[in-house]
C-alpha positions in Angstrom: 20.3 6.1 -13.3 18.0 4.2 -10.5 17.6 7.7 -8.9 16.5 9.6 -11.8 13.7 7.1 -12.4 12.8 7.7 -8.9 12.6 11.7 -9.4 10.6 10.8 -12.9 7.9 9.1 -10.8 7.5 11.4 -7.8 7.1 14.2 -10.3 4.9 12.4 -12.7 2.3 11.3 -10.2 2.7 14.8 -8.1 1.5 16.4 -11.9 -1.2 14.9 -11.7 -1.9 14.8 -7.7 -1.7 18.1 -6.5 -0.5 19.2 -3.4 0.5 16.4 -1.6 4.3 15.4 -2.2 4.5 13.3 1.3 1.8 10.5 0.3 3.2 10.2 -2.9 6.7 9.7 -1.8 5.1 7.1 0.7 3.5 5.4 -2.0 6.8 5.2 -3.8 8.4 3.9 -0.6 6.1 0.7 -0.2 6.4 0.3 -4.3 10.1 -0.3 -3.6 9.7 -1.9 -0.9 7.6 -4.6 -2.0 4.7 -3.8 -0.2 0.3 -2.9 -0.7 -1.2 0.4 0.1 -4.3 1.1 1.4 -5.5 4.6 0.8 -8.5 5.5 3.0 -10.3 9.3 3.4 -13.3 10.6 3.0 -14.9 10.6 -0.3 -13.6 13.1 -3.4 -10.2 13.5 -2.0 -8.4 11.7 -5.2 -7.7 8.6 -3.7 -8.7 7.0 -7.0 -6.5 9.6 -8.3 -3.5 9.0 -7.0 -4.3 5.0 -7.5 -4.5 5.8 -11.5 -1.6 8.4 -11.5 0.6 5.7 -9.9 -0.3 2.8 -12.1 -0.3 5.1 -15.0 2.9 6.4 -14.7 5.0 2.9 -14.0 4.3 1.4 -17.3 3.0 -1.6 -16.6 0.1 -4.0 -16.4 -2.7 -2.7 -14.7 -6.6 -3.6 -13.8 -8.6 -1.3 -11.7 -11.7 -3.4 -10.3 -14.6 -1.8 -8.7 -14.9 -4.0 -5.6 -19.1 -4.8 -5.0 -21.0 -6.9 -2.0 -22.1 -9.3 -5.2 -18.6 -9.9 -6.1 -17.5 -14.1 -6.3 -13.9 -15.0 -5.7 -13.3 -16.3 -8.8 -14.0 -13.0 -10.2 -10.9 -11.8 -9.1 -9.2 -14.9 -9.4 -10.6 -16.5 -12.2 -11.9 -20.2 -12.5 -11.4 -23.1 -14.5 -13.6 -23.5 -17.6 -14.5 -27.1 -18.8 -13.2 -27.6 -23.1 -15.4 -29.9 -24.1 -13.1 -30.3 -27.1 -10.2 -31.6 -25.1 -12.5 -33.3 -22.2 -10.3 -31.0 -20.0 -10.5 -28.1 -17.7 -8.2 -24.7 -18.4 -8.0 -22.2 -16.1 -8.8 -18.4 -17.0 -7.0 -15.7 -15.6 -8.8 -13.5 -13.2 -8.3 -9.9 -13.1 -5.7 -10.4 -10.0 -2.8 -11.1 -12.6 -1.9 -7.9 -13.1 1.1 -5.9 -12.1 -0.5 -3.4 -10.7 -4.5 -4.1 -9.1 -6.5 -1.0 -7.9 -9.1 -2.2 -5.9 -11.5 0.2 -5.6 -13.4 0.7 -2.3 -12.2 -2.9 -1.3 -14.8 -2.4 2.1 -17.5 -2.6 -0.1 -17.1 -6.4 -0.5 -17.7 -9.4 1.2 -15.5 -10.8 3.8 -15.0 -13.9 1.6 -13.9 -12.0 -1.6 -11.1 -10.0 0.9 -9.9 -13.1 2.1 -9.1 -14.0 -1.3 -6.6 -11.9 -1.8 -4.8 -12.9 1.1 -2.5 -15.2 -0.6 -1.8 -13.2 -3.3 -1.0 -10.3 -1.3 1.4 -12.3 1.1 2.6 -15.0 -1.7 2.4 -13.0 -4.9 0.1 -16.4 -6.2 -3.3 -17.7 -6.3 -4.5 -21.3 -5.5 -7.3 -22.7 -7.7 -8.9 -26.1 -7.6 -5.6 -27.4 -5.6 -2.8 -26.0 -8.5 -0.7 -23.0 -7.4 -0.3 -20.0 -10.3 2.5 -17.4 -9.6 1.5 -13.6 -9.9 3.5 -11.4 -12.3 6.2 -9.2 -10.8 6.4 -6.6 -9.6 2.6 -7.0 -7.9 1.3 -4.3 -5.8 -2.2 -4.1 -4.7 -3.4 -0.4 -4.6 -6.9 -1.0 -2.6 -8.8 2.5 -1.6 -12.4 2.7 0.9 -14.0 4.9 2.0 -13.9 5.1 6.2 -16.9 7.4 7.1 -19.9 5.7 5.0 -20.8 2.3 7.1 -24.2 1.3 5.4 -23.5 -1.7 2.8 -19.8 -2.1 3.8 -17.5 -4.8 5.7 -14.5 -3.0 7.4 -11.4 -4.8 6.9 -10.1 -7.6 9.8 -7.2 -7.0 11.4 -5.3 -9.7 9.4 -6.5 -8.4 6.1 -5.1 -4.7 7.5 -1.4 -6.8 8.4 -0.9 -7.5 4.6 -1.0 -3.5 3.3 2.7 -2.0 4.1 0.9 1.4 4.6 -2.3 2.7 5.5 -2.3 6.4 3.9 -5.0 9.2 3.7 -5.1 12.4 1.3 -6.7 15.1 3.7 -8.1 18.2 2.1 -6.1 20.6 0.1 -4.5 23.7 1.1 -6.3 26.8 -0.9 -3.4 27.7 -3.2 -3.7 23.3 -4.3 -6.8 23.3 -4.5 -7.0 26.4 -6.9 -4.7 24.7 -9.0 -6.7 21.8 -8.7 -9.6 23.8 -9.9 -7.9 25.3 -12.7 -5.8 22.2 -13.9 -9.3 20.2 -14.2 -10.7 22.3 -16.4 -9.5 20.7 -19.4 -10.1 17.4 -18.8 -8.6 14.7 -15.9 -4.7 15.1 -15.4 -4.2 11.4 -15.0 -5.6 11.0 -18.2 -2.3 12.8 -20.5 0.2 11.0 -17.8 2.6 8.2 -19.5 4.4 5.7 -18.4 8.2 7.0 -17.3 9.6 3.1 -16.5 8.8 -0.3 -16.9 8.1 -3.5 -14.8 12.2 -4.6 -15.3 13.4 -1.4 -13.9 11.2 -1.7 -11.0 12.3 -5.3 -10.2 15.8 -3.6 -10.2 15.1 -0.7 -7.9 13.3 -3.5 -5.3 16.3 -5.8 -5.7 18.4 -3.0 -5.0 16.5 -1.9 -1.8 16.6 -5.0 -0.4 20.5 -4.3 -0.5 20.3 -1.0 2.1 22.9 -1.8 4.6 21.6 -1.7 8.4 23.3 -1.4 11.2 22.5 -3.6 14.2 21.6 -1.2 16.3 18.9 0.2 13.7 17.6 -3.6 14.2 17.6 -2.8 18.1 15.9 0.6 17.8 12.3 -1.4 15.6 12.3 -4.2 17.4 12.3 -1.9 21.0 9.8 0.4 19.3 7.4 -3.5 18.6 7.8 -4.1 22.0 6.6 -0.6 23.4 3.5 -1.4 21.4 3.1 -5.1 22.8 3.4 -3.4 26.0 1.7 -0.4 25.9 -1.6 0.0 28.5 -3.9 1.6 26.0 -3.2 -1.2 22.9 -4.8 -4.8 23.3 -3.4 -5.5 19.8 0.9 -4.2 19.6 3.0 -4.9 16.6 3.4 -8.2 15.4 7.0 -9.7 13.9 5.8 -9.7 10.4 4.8 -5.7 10.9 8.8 -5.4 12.4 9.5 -6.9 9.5 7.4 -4.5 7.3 8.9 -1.6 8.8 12.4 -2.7 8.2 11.8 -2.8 4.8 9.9 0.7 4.6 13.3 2.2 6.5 15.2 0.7 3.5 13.0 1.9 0.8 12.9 5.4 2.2 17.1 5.3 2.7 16.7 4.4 -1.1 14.8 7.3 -2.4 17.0 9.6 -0.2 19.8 8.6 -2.8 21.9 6.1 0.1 22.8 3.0 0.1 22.3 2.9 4.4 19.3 3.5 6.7 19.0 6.1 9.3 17.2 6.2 12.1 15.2 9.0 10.3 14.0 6.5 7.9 12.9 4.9 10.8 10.8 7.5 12.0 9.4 8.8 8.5 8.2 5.5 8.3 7.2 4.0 11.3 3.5 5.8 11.8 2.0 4.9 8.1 3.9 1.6 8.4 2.6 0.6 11.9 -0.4 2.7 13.3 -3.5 0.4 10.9 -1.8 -2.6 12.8 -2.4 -1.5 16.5 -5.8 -2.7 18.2 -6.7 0.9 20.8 -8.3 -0.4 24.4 -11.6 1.5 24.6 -11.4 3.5 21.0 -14.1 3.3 18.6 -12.8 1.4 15.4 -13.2 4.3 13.2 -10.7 6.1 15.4 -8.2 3.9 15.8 -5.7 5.2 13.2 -5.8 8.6 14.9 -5.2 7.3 18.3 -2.9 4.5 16.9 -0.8 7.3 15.2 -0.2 9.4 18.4 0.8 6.6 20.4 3.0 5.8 18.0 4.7 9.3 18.2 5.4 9.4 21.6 6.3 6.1 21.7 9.1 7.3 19.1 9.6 10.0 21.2 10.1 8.2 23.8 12.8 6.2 22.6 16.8 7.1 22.9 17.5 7.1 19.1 21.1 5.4 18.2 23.9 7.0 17.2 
């Protein structure tokens, strides 16, 4: 039954974003998993797109916030509000408890209102005024910016990047997609008719049930060499830290998941490992705007590199 919710949101969202099968399955991968995702391209790609499509079609809670340099924490968070009929203060609910948040060109705001969301991104809760709130499950932060336009934004630090399981990007369209694109749009947004095909329960199940992916030791051996390549490596000043290891131990089981097995593989592994890892890795001498790229083919013949187990 788990699997055929699976298929219902691949080909839900893939309705609705043409052309691009791979980032969507991705983006299912780190919803299973547990994990954020970071879209980032150039501008009118359908990053926002494929934000919506996937919030539209899980069915549940979900706030899109449009993410501005005069932004204040508690705007996200919420605050508390003094009742001057009880002589007490209640806290409000900010827009952050939600099951599903789409922050929209997250670059765009101040370094103080990104580090805000750090503890709800690695905790799933918020601390105001000294009392902790837990976040809804399942919580997923869908956050997109824009990586070519500098003026009037604040790239993301390097421990902000840590907290999104995947860093993913759209690219153009082949013709034939973006045809249909053309023709499909004619009438109106796609994302718009899309409706929900599961609910918040079903995809606490389907996490609960990644989590139980069987992995073989060795499998352990083969990420935790691949980290240490990285941490080594004479072009990276920055390798892969435990916590992305981690990360990409839980991708591997996600993507075993939605392959319909209950074991990983070291393909899983490798399917994973360059939009799990490559937004984590610090280039010597690269401009920062490049570092994805040249993080990514390190990455690959690092893998390459590697004796995969059998």
């Amino acid at each position: 039954m788990t699997q055929e919710v699976v298929q219902r949101i691949l080909s839900s969202v893939e309705s609705a974003v043409l052309g691009k099968p791979l980032t969507v399955r991705l983006c299912t991968v780190a919803l299973l998993a547990g994990g954020h995702i970071l879209l980032e391209d150039a501008p009118g790609l359908g990053k926002t797109s494929l934000a919506r499509a996937l919030a539209k079609t899980l069915g549940c809670r979900f706030v899109r916030m449009q993410f501005t340099p005069d932004l204040l924490p508690s705007d996200i968070l919420g605050a508390s509000v003094y009742r001057p009929a009880s002589g007490e203060f209640e806290f409000r609910q900010g827009p952050i408890f939600t099951n599903i948040l789409l922050a929209d060109e997250i670059n765009r705001t101040t370094p103080r209102n990104q580090s805000a969301l750090l503890e709800a991104m690695s905790e799933r809760q918020v601390s105001v005024d000294g009392i902790t709130y837990p976040l809804p499950t399942p919580f997923l932060v869908l956050a997109t910016q824009n990586p070519y336009e500098f003026e009037g934004t604040y790239p993301l630090p390097e421990n902000q990047l840590d907290r999104f399981m995947m860093c993913l990007s759209l690219g153009y369209p082949d013709r034939k997609a973006e045809l249909e694109i053309l023709n499909r749009h004619r009438n109106g947004q796609p994302v718009d008719s899309l409706t929900p095909v599961t609910s918040a329960e079903e995809i606490q199940e389907m996490q609960k049930q990644v989590q139980a992916v069987k992995v073989d030791s060795s499998l352990s051996e083969y990420m935790l060499e691949i980290a240490e390549r990285t941490r080594n490596h004479p072009e990276l000043t920055l390798g892969i830290s435990t916590r992305g290891a981690l990360t990409l131990y839980r991708a591997a089981q996600s993507m075993a998941y939605l392959q319909g097995r209950n074991y990983m593989i070291p393909d899983d592994i490798k399917q994973t490992a360059v939009p799990v890892l490559a937004h984590r890795l610090v280039c010597r001498g690269v401009l920062s705007e490049d570092h994805r790229q040249r993080g990514a083919q390190i990455l690959r013949a690092i893998l390459d590199s590697i004796a995969v187990p059998v």
